[in-house]
Each structure stands twice: as structure tokens, then as C-alpha cells.
N, C-alpha and C positions, 0 to 999 in steps of 0.2 A: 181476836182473829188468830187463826192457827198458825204455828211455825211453820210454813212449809218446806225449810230447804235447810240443806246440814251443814255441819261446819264446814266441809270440805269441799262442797259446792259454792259457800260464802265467799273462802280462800281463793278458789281458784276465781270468780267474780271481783275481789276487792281492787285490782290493778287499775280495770276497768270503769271499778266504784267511783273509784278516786280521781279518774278524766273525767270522770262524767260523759262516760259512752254508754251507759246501761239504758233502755229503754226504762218507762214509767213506771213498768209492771214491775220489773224484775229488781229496777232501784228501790221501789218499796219492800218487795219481798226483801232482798240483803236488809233493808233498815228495820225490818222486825224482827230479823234473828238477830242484829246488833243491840238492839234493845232488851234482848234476852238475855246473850252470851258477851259473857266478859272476856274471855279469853278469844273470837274473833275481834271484839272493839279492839281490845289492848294493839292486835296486829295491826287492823286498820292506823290505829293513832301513829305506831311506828313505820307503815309505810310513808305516809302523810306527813310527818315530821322531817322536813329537811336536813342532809346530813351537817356536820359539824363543820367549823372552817377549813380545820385543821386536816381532818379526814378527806375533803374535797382536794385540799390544795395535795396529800399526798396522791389522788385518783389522779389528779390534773399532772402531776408530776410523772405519775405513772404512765398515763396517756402519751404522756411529753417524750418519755425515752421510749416507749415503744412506738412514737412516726418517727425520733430521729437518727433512731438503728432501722428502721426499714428503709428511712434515704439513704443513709449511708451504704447500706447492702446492693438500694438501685443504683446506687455512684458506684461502687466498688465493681459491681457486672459490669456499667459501661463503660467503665475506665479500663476492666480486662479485655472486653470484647476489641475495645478501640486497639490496644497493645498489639494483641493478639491480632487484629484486619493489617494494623501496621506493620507488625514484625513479617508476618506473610509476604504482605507486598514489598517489602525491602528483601527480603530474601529472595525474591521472582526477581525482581530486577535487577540488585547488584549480586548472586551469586549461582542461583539456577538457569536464569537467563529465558531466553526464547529462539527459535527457529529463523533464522534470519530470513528477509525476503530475495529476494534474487534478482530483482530489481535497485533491491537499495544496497548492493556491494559495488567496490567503488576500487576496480583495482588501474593504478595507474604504470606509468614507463617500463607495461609489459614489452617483453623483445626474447628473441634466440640468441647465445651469445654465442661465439664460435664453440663451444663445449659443446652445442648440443644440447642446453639446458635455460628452459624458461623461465626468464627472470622478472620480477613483478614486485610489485606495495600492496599488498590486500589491505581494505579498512573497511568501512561500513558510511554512508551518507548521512546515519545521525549522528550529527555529530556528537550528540552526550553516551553514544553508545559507541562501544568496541564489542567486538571479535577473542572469542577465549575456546579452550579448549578444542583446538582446530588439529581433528584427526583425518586421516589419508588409508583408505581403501583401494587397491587396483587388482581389476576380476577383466580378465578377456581386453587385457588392454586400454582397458577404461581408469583412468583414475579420477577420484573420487575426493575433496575434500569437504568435513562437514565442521561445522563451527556452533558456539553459542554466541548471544547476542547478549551483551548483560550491557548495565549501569555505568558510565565512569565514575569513580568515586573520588573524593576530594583527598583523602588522604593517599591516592595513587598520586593525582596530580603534583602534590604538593612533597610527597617524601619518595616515593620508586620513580626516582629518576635516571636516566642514561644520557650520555654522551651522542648527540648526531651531528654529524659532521662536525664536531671541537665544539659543538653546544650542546651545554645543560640543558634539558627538556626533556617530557613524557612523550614515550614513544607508544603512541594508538597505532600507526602502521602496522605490519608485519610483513618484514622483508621473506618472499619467498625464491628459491632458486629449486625447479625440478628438474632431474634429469629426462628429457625426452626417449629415451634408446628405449626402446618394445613397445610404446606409446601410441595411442592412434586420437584419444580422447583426454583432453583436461577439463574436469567439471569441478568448480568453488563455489562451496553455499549455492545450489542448485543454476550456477548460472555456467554456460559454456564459455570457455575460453579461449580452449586450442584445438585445432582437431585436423590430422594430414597434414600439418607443416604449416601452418597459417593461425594466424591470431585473431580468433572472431571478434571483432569490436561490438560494443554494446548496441553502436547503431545498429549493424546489422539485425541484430536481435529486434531491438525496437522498431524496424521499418517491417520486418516477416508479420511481425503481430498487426499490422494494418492490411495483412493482405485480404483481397475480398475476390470472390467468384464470379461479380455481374456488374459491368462497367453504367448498370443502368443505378445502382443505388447508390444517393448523391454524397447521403452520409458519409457514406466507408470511402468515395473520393475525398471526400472532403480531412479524413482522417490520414489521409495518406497526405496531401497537399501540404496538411500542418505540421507532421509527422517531417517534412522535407524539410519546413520551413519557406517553403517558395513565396508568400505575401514578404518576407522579409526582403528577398534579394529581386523581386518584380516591381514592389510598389503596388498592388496591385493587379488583380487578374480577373475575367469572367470564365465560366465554361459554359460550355454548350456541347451535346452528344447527340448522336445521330445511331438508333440500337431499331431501326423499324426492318433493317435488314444486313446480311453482312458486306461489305467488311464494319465492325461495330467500331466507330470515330467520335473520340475526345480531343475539343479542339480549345485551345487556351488563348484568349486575347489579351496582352497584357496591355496596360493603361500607361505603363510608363515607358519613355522613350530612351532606346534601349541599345547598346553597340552589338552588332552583328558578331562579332569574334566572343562576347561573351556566351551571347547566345550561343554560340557552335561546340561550347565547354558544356552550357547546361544540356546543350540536349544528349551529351554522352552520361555527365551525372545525374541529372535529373530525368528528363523526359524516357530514357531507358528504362529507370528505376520505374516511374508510374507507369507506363509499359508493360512491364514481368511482373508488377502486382496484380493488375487485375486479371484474374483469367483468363476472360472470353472477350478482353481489348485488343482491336487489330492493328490501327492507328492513332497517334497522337498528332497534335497537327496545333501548330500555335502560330500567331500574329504579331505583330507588334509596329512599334515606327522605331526606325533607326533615329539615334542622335542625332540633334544638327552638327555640323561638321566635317560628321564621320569619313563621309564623300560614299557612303556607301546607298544603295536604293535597297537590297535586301529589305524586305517587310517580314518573313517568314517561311517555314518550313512543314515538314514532315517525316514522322520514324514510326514505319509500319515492321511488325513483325519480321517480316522477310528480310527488309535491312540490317535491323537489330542482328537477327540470326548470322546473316554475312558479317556483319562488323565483328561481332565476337569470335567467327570464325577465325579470321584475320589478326585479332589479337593472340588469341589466342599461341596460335601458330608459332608467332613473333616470341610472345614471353616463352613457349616450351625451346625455343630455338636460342632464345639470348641467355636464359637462366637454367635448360637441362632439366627439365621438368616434365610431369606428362599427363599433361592437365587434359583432362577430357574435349572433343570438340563438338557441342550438342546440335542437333541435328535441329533445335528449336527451342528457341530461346527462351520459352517461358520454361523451361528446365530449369532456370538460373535460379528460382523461387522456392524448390524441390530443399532446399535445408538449407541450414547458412550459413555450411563449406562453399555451396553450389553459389549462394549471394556473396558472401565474402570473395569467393574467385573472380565473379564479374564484377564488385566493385574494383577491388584490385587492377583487373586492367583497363575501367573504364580511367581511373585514376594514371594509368599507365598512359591511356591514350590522349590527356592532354598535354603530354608532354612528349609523345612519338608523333599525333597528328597524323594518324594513318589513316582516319576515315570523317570524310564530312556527313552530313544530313543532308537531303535533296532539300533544295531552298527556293522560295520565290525570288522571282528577281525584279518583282514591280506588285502591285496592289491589285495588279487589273486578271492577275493568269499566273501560273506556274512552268516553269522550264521543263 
């Protein structure tokens, strides 16, 4: 039978020979040129012949160092990568720092001292974080201070230490003293501080952010209620609103029974406040039972705009007259809302007014009618 295929088609066949993947035809074709050609057999025999111990175990060796340098290379990347994510992040937190919030600065026993100058503890609410690099900008009377917010680290704690008050300890505070004279604005790490002679407290801040424009959505009452605190110091309250026409009335019944003379405090701090939050609120109007004891009948009141607006009048008036001041007299009281110089002012003298007792609340005097 004829040779039909050449060496170099045999060659390139014998891999294939050798598994025994060749079909029928083709496996006898290679095996008649094998039986012809010594020099394809010889290759065949030497594919086919298993390599030596020796030779294997150096492939196997070979193999061997070449996965346990490509581990060591996959180790070596994630051991840099890790370094490298960690060194990062240690660097953001104890040295570059971040933009502090302006809710979470924490400045305490601010005051004017007779100098004319604001004195204050600036710190930060986390406590693992301080206050660094705190530089001061003032343009048009505004001053400006801006801060980072970094890491406290162990080895401050433990070796930069100072003296406070005759004690050894890390000072995270930072005592500030600013001169007020050309001054109209103090702003720290984006929170207001001072601004026309008055010290904005933080509530004030925090009660403006509850304000809402429609006494009919219960939420944003609701945010303002909690915002005051009032479940704490009522025990308990329901509301009920009446918005189908004006005047628009929020009326609170409290569940717990109550001294009439406290009530006559809250409705200058509290019921005010809820009051000049809501926008388009006319009257607030609230219930309750007096204590047994008290000898009092009072059940409850009310404080409509138009009172509010007198009462502030009237303070008004009093504090420019005892203190030399020349505080605005607003013509309507939900002015008080308008920024919060304007709220800080009317806390101020509601604050004032229980202790002068210049103006009550119109009050029920039985459960059955109003005086």
C-alpha cells in the first residue's frame, strides 16, 4: 500500500498518535509511514518514552519556584497595596484632617468680658477628634474662623502635655479671647456665634432649623415639639389643629396634671417659640388639669399672635430702658424667626420675662368657658 503522508505531516500527527486521538484512517496512514521511516519511529519512541526521574523531579522543581515567586509577588502587591490604603488613611485622619461640621463644634463658657472681648473653649464633639490649624479671616466685619478636624493621637496624649489649672493633662480645648471693637459677625468652623452684641447659642440655631411654613403639617410640628423637648417637661400631650379657615389654631392638651404658675413660664418659653415657628400659626391654645392642692381652677390658656406681638412690645421697651440698648420693636412678631440675632433677642427677653413677670397669657378660669 502506498506511503501517503511525509515526514513532516507524520511529526506534526505523532502528539496526537500518541493519545490516541487520530481517527482510523489517519492512525493507519502515520503507521505505514512508521513502518517505513526510521527516523519518524526513533521520534515517536522518544515522545512515548517517559522522561527520566531525575529530569521530572528538576521540572517539578522548576514548576515549584516558579508558583512560589508568583505568590510571593501576589503577597508582596497586597501587602504594598494594604500599606499604601493604610498609610493614606492615617495620613487623612491624624494629619490632613477634614472640614469639621458645624453642628458638631462644642464651644463652651462663651461670655463678653468687660474688655470687650469674646471669650470662649472651642473643641469638637468627637471626642477622638480635635481642632488644628485654626486660622481667622475678617472682610466687612465678619470674622471668620476655619479649622481641621484631625485624629487625636496617643503619643499627644501621652507626651504633649500642659498644665490646666495646676493639672498635668492634654489640652484638646482651645481657649479663644477675640476682640469685639469693628465686629458685627463671629463665625467658628461654620457655626455663628456672635453677632450685634449677643451670643447666639446653639439652640437657637437648632430650634430656626425646625421652622416650617404650614401649621397644617404634623411632621415639622412634631419636629419642633421634640426640638423643645416639651414630652419631657408635660408628661405627655395631644394636638389637635383647626386650618379649615383663619384664625389657623394649635391646641395642646396636656395629660399630666400640672401647676398653673409653671404653665404661665412655659407659655412665654415654649408656647411663644412654637408660635414664631410656624408661619401661617395664629393661636396656640393649650389645656390641662391643675394639681391637686394647688387651690388653683385654671385649666388653661391661650397666645395668639397679637398678644405675643404686645408682650414683646413691652419687653422689649423695659430691657432698651434698663440695659441702654436699641433693640428693635417689631410691629409682628413672627419677625422674631427672620435670623437668630432676631430669635436670640426674643429668647433673651422671654427669658427676662420670667423673672420681671410683666405679662401673663389670657387663661381659662374653669373647663366649661374662657374669661
Amino acid at each position: 500500500m502506498k506511503n501517503d503522508l511525509t515526514c513532516g505531516v507524520v511529526q506534526d500527527l505523532l502528539p496526537s498518535y500518541i493519545e490516541g486521538l487520530l481517527g482510523e484512517e489517519s492512525r493507519e496512514a502515520v503507521e505505514r509511514h512508521l513502518a517505513q521511516c526510521s527516523e519518524c519511529t526513533a521520534r515517536k519512541d522518544a515522545m512515548s518514552t517517559p522522561p527520566e526521574p531525575e529530569e521530572a523531579a528538576r521540572e517539578m522543581d522548576f514548576l515549584k519556584r516558579v508558583k512560589k515567586g508568583t505568590f510571593q509577588k501576589i503577597a508582596l502587591a497586597v501587602v504594598c497595596t494594604a500599606l499604601v490604603i493604610a498609610g493614606g488613611f492615617l495620613m487623612k485622619e491624624f494629619v490632613i484632617g477634614r472640614t469639621p461640621e458645624a453642628e458638631m463644634i462644642s464651644i463652651q463658657l462663651a461670655q463678653v468680658d468687660e474688655n470687650n472681648n469674646l471669650t470662649l473653649l472651642l473643641d469638637t464633639y468627637w471626642g477622638a477628634y480635635e481642632l488644628r490649624g485654626l486660622k481667622a479671616v475678617t472682610k466687612d466685619g465678619i470674622l471668620t474662623y476655619t479649622a481641621r478636624e484631625v485624629r487625636v493621637n496617643l503619643f499627644q496624649t501621652l507626651f504633649m502635655r500642659e498644665k490646666i489649672g495646676g493639672m498635668k493633662g492634654y489640652q484638646k480645648q482651645i481657649p479663644l479671647s477675640i476682640p469685639l471693637e469693628g465686629l458685627t459677625e463671629v463665625w467658628i468652623c461654620g457655626r455663628l456665634v456672635w453677632q450685634e452684641g449677643l451670643i447666639i447659642h446653639p439652640d437657637t440655631l437648632r430650634m430656626l432649623e425646625t421652622k416650617t411654613p404650614y401649621c397644617g403639617d404634623v411632621s415639622a410640628l412634631g419636629r419642633i415639639m421634640d426640638a423643645l423637648q416639651l414630652q419631657e417637661f408635660t408628661g405627655g400631650h395631644t394636638i389637635s389643629l383647626q386650618t379649615r379657615e383663619r384664625p389657623y389654631v394649635l391646641t395642646l392638651k396636656f395629660e399630666k396634671r400640672i401647676n398653673p404658675f409653671i404653665i404661665w413660664d412655659w407659655t412665654e418659653c415654649y408656647f411663644f417659640q412654637i408660635l414664631v415657628l410656624v408661619d401661617n400659626l395664629d393661636e396656640v391654645v393649650y389645656a390641662f388639669d391643675p394639681e391637686r392642692g394647688s387651690g388653683k381652677t385654671v385649666t388653661g390658656g391661650r397666645v395668639t399672635v397679637e398678644y405675643a406681638t404686645e408682650v414683646m412690645a413691652k419687653l422689649t421697651e423695659s430691657h432698651n430702658l434698663r440695659y441702654g440698648t436699641d433693640w428693635p420693636i417689631h410691629e409682628n412678631f413672627k419677625e422674631y424667626a427672620e435670623s437668630p440675632l432676631e430669635y436670640q433677642r426674643m429668647i433673651t427677653l422671654l427669658e427676662e420675662s420670667c423673672s420681671y413677670k410683666q405679662g401673663y397669657p389670657l387663661i381659662w378660669s374653669d373647663s366649661s368657658g374662657r374669661t
